[in-house]
N, CA, C and O atoms as a GROMACS GRO file, in nm:
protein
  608
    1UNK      N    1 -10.377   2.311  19.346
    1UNK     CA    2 -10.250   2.368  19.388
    1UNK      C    3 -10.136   2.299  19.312
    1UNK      O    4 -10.142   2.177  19.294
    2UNK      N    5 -10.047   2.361  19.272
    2UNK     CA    6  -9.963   2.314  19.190
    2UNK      C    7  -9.856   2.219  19.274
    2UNK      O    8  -9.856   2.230  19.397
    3UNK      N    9  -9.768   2.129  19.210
    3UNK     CA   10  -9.722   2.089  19.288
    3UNK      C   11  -9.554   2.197  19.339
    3UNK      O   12  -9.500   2.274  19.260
    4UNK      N   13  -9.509   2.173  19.469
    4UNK     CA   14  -9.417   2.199  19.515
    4UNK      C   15  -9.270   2.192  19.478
    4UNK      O   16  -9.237   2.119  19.384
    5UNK      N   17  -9.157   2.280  19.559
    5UNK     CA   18  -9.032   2.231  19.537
    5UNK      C   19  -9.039   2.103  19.688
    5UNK      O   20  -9.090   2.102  19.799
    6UNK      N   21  -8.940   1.997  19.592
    6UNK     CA   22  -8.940   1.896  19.733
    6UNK      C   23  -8.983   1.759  19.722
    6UNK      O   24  -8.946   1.648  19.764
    7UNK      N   25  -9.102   1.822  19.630
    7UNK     CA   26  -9.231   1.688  19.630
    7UNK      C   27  -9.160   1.596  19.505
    7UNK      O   28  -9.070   1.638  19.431
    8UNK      N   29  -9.210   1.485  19.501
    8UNK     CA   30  -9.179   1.398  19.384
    8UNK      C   31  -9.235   1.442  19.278
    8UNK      O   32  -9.326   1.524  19.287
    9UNK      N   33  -9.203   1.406  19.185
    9UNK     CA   34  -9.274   1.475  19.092
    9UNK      C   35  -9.381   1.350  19.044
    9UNK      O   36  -9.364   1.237  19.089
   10UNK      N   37  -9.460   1.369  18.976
   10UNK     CA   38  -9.576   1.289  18.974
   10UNK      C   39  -9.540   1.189  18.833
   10UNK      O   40  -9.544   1.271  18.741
   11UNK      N   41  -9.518   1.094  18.790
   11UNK     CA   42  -9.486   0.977  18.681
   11UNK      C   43  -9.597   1.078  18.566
   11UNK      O   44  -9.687   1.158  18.592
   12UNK      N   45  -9.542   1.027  18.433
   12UNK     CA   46  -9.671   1.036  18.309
   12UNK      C   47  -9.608   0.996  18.222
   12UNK      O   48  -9.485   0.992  18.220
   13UNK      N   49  -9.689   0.957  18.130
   13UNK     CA   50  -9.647   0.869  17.982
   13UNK      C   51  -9.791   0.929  17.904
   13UNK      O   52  -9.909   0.906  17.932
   14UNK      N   53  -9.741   1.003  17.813
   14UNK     CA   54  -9.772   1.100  17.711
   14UNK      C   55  -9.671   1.113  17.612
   14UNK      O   56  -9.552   1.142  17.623
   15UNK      N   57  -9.784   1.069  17.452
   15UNK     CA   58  -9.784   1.062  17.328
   15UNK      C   59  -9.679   1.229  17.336
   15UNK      O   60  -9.722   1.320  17.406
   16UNK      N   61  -9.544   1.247  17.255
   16UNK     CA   62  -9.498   1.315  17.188
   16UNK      C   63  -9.537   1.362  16.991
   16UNK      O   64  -9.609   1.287  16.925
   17UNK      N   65  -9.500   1.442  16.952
   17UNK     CA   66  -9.570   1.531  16.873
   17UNK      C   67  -9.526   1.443  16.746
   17UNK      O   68  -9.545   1.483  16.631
   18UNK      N   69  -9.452   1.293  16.783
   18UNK     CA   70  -9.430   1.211  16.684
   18UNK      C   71  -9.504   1.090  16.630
   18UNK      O   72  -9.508   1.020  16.529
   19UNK      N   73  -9.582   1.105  16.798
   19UNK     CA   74  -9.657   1.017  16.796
   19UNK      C   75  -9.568   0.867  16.919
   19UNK      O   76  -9.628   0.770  16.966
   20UNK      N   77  -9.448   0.894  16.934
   20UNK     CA   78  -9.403   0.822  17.035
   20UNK      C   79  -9.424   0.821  17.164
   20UNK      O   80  -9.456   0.935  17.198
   21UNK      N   81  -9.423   0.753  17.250
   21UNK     CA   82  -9.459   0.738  17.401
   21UNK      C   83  -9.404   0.830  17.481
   21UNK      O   84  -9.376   0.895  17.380
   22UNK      N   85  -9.357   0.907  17.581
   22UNK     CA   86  -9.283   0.968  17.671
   22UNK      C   87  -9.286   0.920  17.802
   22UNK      O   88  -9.397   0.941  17.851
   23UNK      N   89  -9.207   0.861  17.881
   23UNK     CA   90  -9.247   0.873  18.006
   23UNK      C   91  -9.129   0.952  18.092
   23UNK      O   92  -9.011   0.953  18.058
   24UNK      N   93  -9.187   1.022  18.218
   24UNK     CA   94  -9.125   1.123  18.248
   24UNK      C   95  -8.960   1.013  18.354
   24UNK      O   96  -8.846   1.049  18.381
   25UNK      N   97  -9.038   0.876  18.383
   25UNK     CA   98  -8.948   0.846  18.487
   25UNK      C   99  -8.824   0.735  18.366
   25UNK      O  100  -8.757   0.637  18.398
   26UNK      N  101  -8.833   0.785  18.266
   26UNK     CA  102  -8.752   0.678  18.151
   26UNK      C  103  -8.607   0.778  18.152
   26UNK      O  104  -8.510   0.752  18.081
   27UNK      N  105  -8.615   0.917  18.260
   27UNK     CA  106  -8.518   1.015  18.258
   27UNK      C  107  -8.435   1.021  18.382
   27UNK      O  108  -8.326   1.078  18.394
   28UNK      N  109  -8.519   0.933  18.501
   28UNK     CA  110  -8.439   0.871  18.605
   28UNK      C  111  -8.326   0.885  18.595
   28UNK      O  112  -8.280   0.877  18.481
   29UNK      N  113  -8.218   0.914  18.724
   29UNK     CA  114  -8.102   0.872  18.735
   29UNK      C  115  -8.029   0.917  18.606
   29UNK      O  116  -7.907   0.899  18.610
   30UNK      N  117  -8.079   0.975  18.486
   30UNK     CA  118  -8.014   1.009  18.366
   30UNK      C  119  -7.980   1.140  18.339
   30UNK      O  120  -7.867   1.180  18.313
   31UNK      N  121  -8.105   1.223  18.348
   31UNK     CA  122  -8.112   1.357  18.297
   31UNK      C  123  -8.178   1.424  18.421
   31UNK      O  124  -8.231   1.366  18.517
   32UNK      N  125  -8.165   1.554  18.400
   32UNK     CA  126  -8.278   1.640  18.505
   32UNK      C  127  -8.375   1.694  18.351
   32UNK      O  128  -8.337   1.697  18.234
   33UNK      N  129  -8.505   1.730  18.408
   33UNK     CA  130  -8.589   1.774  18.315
   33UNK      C  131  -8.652   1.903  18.363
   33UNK      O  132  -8.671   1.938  18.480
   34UNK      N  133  -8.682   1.966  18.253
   34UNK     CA  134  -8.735   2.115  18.239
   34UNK      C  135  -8.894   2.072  18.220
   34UNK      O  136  -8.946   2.049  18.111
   35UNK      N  137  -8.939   2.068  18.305
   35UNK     CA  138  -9.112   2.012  18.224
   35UNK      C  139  -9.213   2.179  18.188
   35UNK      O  140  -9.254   2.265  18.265
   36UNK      N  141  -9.220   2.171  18.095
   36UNK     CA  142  -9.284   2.351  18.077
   36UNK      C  143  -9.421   2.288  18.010
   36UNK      O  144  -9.428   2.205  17.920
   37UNK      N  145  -9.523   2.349  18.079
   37UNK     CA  146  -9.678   2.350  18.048
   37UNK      C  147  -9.683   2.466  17.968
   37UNK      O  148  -9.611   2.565  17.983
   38UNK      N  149  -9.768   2.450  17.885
   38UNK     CA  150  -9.803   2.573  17.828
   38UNK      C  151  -9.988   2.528  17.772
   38UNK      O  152 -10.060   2.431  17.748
   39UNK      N  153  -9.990   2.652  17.774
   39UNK     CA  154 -10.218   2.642  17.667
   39UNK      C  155 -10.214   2.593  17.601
   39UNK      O  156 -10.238   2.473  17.612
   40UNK      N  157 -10.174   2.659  17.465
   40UNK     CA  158 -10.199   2.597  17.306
   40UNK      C  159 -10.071   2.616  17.229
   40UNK      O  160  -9.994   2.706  17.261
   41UNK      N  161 -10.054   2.561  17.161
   41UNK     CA  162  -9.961   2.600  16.982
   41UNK      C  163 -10.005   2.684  16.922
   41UNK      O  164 -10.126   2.702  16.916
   42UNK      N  165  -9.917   2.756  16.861
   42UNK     CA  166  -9.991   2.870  16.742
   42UNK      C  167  -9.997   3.027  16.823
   42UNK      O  168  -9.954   3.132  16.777
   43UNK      N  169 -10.053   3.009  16.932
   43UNK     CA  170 -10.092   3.130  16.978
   43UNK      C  171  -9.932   3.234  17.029
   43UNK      O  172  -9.842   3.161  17.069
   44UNK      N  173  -9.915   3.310  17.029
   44UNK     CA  174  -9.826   3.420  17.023
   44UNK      C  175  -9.732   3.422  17.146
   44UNK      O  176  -9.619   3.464  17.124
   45UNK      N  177  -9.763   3.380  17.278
   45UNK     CA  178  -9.672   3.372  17.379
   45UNK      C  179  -9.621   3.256  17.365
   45UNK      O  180  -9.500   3.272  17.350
   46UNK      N  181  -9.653   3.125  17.361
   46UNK     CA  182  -9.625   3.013  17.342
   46UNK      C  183  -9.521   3.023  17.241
   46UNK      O  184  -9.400   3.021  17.265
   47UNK      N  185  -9.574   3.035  17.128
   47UNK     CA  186  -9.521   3.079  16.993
   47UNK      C  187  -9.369   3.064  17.060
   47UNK      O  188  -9.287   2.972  17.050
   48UNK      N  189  -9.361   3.225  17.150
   48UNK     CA  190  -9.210   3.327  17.144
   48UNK      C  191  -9.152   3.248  17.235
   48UNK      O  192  -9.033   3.229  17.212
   49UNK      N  193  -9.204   3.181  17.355
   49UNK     CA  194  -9.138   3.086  17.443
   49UNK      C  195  -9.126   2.986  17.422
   49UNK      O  196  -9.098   2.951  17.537
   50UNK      N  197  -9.121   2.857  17.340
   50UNK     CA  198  -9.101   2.743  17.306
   50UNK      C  199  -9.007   2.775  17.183
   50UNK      O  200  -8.952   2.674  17.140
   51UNK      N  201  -8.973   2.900  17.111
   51UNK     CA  202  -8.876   2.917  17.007
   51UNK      C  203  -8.788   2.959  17.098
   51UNK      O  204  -8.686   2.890  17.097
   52UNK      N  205  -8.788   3.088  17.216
   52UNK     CA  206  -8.698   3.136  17.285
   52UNK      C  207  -8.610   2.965  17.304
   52UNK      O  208  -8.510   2.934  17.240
   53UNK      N  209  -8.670   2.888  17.396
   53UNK     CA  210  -8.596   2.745  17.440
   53UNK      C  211  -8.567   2.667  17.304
   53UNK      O  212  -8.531   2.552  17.329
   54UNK      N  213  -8.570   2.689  17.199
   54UNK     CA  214  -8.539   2.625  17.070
   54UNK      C  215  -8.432   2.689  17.074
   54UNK      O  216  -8.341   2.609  17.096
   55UNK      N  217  -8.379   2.827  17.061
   55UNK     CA  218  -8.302   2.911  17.060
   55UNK      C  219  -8.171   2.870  17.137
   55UNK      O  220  -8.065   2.863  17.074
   56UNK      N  221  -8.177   2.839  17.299
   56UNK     CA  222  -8.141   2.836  17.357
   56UNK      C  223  -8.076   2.699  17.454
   56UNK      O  224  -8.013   2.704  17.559
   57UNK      N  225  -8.122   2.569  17.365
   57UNK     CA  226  -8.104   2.472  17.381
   57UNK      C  227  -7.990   2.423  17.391
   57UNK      O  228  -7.981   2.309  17.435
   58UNK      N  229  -7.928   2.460  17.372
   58UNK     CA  230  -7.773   2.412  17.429
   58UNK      C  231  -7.720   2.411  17.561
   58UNK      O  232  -7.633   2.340  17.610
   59UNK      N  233  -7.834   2.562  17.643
   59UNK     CA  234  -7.804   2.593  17.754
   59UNK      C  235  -7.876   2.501  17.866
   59UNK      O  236  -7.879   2.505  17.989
   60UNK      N  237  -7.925   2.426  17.778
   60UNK     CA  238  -7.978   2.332  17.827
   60UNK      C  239  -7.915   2.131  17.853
   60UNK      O  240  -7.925   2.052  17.946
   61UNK      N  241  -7.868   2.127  17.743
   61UNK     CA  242  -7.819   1.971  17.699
   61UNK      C  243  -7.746   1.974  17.725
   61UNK      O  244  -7.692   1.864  17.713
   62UNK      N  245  -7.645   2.097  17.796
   62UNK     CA  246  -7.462   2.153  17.840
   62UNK      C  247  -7.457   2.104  17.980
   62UNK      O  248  -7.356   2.059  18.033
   63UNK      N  249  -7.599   2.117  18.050
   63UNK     CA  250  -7.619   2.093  18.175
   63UNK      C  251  -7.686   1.957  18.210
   63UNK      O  252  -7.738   1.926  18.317
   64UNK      N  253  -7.676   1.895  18.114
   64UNK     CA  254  -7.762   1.744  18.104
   64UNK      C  255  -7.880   1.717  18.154
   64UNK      O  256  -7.914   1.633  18.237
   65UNK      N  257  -7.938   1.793  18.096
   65UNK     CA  258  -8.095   1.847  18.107
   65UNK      C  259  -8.194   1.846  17.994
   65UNK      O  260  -8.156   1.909  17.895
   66UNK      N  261  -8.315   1.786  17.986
   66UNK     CA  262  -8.386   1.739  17.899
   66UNK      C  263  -8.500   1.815  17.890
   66UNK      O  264  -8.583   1.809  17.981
   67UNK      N  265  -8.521   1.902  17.770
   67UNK     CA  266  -8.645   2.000  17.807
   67UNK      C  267  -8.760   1.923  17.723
   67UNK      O  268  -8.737   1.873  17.613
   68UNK      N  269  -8.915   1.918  17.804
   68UNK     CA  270  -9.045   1.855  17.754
   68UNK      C  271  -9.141   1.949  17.784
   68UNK      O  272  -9.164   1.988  17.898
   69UNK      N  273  -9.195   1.987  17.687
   69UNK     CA  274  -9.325   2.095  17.635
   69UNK      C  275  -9.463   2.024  17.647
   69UNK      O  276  -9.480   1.937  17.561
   70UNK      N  277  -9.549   2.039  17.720
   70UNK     CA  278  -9.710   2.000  17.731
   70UNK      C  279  -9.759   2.049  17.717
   70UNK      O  280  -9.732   2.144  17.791
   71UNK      N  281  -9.911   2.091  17.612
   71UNK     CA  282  -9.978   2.130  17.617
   71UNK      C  283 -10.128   2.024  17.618
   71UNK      O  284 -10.118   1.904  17.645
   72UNK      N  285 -10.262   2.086  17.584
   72UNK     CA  286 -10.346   1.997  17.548
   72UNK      C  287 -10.348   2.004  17.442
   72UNK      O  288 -10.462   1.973  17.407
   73UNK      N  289 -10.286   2.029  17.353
   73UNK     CA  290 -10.335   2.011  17.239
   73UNK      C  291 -10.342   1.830  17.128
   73UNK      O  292 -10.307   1.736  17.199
   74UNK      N  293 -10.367   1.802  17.031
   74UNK     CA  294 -10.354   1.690  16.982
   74UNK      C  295 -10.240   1.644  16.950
   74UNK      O  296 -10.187   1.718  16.867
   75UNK      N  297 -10.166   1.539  16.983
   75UNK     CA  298 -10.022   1.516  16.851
   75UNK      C  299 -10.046   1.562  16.724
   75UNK      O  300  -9.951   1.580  16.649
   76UNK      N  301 -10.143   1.582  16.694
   76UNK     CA  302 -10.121   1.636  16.506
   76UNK      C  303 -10.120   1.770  16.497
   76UNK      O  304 -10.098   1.822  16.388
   77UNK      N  305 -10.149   1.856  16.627
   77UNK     CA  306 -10.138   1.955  16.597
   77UNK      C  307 -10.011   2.034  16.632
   77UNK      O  308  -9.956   2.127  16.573
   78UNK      N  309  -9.976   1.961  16.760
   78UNK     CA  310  -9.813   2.004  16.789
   78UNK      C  311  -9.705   1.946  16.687
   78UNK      O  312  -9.593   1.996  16.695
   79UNK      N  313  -9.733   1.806  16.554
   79UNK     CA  314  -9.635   1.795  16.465
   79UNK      C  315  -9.619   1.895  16.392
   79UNK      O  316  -9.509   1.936  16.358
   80UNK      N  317  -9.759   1.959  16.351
   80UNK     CA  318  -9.740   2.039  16.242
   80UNK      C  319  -9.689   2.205  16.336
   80UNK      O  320  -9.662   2.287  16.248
   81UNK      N  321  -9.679   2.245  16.422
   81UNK     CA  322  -9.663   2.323  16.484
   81UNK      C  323  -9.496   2.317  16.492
   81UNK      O  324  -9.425   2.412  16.457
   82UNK      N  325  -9.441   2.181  16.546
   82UNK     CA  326  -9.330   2.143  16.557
   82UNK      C  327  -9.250   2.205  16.440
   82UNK      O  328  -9.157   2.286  16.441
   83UNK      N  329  -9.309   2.149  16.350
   83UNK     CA  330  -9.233   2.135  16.171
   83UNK      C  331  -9.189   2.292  16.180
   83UNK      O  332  -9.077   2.342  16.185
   84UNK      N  333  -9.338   2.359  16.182
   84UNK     CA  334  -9.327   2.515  16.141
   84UNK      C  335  -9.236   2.583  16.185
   84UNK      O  336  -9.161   2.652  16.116
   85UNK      N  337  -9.231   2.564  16.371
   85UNK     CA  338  -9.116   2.631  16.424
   85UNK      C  339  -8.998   2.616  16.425
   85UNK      O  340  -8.917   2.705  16.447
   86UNK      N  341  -8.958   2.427  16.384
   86UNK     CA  342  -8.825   2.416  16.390
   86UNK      C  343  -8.770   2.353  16.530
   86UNK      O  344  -8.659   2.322  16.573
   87UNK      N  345  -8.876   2.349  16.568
   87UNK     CA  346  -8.930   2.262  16.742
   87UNK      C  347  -8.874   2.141  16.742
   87UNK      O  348  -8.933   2.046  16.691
   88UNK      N  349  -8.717   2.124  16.817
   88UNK     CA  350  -8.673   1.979  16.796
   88UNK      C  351  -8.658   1.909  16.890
   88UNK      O  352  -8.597   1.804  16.873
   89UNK      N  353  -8.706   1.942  17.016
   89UNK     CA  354  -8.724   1.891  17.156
   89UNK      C  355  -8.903   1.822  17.193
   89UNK      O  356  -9.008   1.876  17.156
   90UNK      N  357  -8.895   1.740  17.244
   90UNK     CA  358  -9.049   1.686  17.270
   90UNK      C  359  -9.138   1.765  17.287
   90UNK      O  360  -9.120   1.845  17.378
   91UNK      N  361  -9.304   1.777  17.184
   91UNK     CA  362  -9.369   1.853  17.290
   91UNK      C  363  -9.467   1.723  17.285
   91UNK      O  364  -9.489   1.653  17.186
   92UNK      N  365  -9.525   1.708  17.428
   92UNK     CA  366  -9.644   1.622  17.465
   92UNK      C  367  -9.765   1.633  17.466
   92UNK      O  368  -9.803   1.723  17.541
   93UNK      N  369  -9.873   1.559  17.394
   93UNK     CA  370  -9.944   1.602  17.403
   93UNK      C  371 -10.080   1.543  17.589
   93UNK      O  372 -10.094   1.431  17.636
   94UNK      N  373 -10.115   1.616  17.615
   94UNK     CA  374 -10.211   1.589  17.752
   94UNK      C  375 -10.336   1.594  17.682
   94UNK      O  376 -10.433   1.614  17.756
   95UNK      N  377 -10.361   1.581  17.555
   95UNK     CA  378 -10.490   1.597  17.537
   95UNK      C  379 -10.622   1.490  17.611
   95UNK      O  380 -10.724   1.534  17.666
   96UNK      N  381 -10.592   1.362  17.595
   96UNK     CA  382 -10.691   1.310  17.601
   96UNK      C  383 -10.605   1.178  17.670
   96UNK      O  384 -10.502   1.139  17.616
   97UNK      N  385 -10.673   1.095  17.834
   97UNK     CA  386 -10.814   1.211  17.853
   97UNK      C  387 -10.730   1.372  17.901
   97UNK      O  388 -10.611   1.390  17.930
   98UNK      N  389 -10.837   1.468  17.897
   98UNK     CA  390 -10.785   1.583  17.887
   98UNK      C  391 -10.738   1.633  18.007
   98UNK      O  392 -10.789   1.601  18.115
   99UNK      N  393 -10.654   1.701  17.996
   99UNK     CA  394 -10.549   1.741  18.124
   99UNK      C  395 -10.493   1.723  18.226
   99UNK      O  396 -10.442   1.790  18.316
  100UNK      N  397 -10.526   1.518  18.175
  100UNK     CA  398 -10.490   1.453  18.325
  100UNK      C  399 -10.304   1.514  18.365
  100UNK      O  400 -10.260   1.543  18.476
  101UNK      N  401 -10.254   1.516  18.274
  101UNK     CA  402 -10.145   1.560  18.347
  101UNK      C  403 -10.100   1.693  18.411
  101UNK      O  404 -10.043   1.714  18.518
  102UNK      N  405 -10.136   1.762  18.329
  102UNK     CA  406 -10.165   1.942  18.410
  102UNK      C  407 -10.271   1.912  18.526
  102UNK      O  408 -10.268   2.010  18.600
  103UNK      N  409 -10.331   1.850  18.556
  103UNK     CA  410 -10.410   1.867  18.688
  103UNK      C  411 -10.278   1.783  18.773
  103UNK      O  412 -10.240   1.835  18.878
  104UNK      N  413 -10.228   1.691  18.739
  104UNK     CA  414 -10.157   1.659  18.843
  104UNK      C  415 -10.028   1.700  18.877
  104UNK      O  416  -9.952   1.671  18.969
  105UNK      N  417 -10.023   1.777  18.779
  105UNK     CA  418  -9.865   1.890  18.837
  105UNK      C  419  -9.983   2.014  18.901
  105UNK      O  420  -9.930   2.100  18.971
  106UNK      N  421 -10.121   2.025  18.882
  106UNK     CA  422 -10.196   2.190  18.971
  106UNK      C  423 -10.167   2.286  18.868
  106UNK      O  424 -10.137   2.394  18.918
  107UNK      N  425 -10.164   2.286  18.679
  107UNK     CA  426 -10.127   2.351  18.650
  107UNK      C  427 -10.282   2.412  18.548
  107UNK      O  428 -10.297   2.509  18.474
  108UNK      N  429 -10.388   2.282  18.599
  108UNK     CA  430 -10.495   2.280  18.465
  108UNK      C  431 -10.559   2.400  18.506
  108UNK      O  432 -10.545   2.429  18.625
  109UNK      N  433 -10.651   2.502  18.410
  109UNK     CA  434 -10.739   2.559  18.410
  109UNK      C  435 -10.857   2.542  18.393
  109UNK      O  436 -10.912   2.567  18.286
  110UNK      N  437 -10.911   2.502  18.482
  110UNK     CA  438 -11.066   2.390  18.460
  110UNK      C  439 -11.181   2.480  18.363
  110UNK      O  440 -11.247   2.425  18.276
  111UNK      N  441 -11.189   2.611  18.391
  111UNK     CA  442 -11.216   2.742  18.312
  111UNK      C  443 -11.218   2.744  18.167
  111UNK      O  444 -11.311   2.740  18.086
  112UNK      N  445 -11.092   2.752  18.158
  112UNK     CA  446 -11.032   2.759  18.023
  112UNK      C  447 -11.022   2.662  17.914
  112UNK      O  448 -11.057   2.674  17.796
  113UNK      N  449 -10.951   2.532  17.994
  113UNK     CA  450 -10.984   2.415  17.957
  113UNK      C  451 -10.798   2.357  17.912
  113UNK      O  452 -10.764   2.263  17.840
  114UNK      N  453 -10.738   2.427  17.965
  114UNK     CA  454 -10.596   2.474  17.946
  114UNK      C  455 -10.483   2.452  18.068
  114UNK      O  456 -10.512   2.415  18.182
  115UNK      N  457 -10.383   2.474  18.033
  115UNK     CA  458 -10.268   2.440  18.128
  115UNK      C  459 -10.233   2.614  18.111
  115UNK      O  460 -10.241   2.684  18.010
  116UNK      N  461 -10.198   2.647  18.229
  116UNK     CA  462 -10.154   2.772  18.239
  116UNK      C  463  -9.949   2.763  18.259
  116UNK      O  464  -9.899   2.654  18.285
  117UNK      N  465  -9.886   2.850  18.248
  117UNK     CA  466  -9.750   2.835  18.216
  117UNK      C  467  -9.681   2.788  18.387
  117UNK      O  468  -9.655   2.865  18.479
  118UNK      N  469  -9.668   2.647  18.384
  118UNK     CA  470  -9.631   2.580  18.484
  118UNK      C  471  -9.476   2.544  18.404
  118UNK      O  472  -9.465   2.486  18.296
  119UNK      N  473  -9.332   2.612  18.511
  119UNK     CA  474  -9.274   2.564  18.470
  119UNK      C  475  -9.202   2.461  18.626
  119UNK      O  476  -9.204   2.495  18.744
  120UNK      N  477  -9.134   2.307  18.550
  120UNK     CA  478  -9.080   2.261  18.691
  120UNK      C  479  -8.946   2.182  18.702
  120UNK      O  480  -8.961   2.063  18.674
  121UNK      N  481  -8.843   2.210  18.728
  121UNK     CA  482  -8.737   2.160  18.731
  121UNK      C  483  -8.754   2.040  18.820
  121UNK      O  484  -8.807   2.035  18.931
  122UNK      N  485  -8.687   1.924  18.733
  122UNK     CA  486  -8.715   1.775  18.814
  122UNK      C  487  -8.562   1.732  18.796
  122UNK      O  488  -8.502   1.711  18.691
  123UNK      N  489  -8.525   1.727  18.898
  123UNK     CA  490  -8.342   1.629  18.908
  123UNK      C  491  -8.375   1.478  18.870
  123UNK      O  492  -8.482   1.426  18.840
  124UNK      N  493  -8.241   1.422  18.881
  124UNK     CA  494  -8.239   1.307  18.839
  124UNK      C  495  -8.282   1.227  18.903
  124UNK      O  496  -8.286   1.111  18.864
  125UNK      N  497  -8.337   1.273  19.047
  125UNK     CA  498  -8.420   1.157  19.122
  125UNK      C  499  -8.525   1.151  19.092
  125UNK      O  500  -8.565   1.037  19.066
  126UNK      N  501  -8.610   1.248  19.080
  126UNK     CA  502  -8.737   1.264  19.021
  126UNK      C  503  -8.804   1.359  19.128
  126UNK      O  504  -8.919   1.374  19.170
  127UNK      N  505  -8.690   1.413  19.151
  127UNK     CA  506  -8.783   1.515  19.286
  127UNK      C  507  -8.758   1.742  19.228
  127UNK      O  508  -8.664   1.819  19.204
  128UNK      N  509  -8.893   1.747  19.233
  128UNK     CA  510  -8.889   1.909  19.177
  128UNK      C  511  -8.793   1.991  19.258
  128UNK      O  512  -8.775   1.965  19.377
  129UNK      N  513  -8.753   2.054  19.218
  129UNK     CA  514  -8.562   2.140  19.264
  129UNK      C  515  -8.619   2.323  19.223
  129UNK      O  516  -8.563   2.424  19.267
  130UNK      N  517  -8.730   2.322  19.136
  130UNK     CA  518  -8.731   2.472  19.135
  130UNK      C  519  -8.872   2.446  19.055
  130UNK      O  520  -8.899   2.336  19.004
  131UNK      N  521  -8.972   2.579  19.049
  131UNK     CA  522  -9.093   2.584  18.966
  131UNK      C  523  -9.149   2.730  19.012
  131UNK      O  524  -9.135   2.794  19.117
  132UNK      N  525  -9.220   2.757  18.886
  132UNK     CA  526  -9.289   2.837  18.906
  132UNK      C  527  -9.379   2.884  18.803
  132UNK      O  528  -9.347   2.875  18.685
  133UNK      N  529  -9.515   2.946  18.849
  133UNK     CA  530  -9.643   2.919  18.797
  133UNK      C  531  -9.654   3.066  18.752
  133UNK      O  532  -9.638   3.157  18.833
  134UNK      N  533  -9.682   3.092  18.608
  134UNK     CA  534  -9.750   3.231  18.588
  134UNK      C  535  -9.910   3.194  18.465
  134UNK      O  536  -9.910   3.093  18.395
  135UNK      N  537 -10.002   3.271  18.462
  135UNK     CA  538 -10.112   3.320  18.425
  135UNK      C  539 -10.067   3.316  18.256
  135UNK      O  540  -9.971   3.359  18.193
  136UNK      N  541 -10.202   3.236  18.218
  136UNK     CA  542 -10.192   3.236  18.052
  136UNK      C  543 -10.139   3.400  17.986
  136UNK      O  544 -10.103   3.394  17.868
  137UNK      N  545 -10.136   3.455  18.011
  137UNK     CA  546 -10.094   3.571  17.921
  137UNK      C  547  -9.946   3.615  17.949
  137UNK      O  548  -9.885   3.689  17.872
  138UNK      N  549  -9.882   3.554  18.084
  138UNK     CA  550  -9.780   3.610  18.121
  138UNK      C  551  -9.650   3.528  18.103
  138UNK      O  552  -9.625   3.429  18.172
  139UNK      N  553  -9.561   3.580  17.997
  139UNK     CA  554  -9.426   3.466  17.933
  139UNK      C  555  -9.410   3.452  18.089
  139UNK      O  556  -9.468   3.490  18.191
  140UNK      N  557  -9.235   3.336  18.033
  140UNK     CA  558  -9.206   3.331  18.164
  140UNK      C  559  -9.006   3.357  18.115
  140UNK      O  560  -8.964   3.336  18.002
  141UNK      N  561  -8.936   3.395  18.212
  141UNK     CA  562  -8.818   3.435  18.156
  141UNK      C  563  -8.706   3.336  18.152
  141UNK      O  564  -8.650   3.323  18.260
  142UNK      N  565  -8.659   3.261  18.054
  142UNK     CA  566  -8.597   3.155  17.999
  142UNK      C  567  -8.457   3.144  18.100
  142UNK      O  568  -8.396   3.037  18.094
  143UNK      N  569  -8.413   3.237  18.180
  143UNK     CA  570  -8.301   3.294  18.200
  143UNK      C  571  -8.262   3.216  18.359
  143UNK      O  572  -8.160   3.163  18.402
  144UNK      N  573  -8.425   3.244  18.429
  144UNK     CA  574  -8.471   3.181  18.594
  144UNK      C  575  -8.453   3.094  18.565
  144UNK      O  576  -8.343   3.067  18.614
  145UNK      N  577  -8.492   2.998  18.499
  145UNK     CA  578  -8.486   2.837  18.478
  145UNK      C  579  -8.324   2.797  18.452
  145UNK      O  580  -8.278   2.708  18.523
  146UNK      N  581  -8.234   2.864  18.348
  146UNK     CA  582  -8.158   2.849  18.379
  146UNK      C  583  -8.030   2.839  18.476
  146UNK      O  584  -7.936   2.762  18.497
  147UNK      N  585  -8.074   2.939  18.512
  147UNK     CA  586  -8.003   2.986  18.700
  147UNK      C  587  -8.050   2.878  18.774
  147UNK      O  588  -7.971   2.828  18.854
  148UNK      N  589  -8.148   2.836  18.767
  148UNK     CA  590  -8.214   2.727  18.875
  148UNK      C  591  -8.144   2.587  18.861
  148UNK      O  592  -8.119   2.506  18.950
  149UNK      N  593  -8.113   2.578  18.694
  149UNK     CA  594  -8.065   2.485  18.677
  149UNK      C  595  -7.910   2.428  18.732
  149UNK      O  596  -7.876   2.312  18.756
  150UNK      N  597  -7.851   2.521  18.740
  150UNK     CA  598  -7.708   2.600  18.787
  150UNK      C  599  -7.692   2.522  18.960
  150UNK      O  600  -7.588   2.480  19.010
  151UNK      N  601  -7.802   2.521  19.008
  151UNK     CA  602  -7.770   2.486  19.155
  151UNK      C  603  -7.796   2.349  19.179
  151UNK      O  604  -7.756   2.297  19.283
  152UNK      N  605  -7.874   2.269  19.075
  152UNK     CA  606  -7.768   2.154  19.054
  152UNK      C  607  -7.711   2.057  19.107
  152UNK      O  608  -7.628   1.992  19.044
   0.00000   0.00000   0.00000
């Protein structure tokens, strides 16, 4: 089960696509964060939604808000993914061990082997303020998250 609005959000420190550390609570008291799960790199929804929020990033950093991308994939494969798209916001990698962090936001696909599109607004306390879960094939609309962000 994924996690809730309400709940704390769960700590992680996961390798970015630079190869640098991330940890989610180093945003404490600083920023609110957009944490967006996604499957893989490369593949075509991902693709259009991690450029849509490339796109749109201002509407983001305006509101002092820090957006972080997870997938499982490897750091070497989200650098070179990064490069291609123009991807200048963190993406993390959960690869290994594998999906410890998508299982603990409830987002892993034990099936698949994948994070399905978990998105979760975390305030500056570290407590989730908005989320919501859709099915590997189904985008999610860049627009909700922003509105969510709005209430604040």
């Amino acid at each position: 089960m994924a996690i809730q609005v309400g709940d704390k959000a769960p700590d992680f420190e996961l390798k970015d696509n630079h190869g640098a550390t991330v940890k989610l609570s180093d945003f404490r008291g600083q920023k609110n964060v957009v944490l967006l799960f996604y499957p893989f790199a490369f593949t075509g929804v991902c693709t259009g939604e991690l450029c849509e929020v490339r796109d749109n990033l201002p509407q983001f950093s305006d509101r002092g808000t820090q957006v972080l991308a997870v997938s499982n994939d490897s750091i070497h494969t989200l650098r070179v993914f990064a490069e291609q798209e123009g991807l200048e916001y963190p993406l993390l990698s959960d690869f290994w061990p594998h999906g410890n962090v998508s299982r603990a936001y409830g987002v892993f696909d034990e099936d698949k082997g994948c994070a399905v599109r978990g998105t979760f607004i975390i305030d500056r306390d570290g407590v989730v303020r908005w989320t919501v879960v859709n099915g590997l094939p189904d985008a999610r609309d860049l627009n909700e998250y922003v509105k969510a962000l709005d209430t604040l």
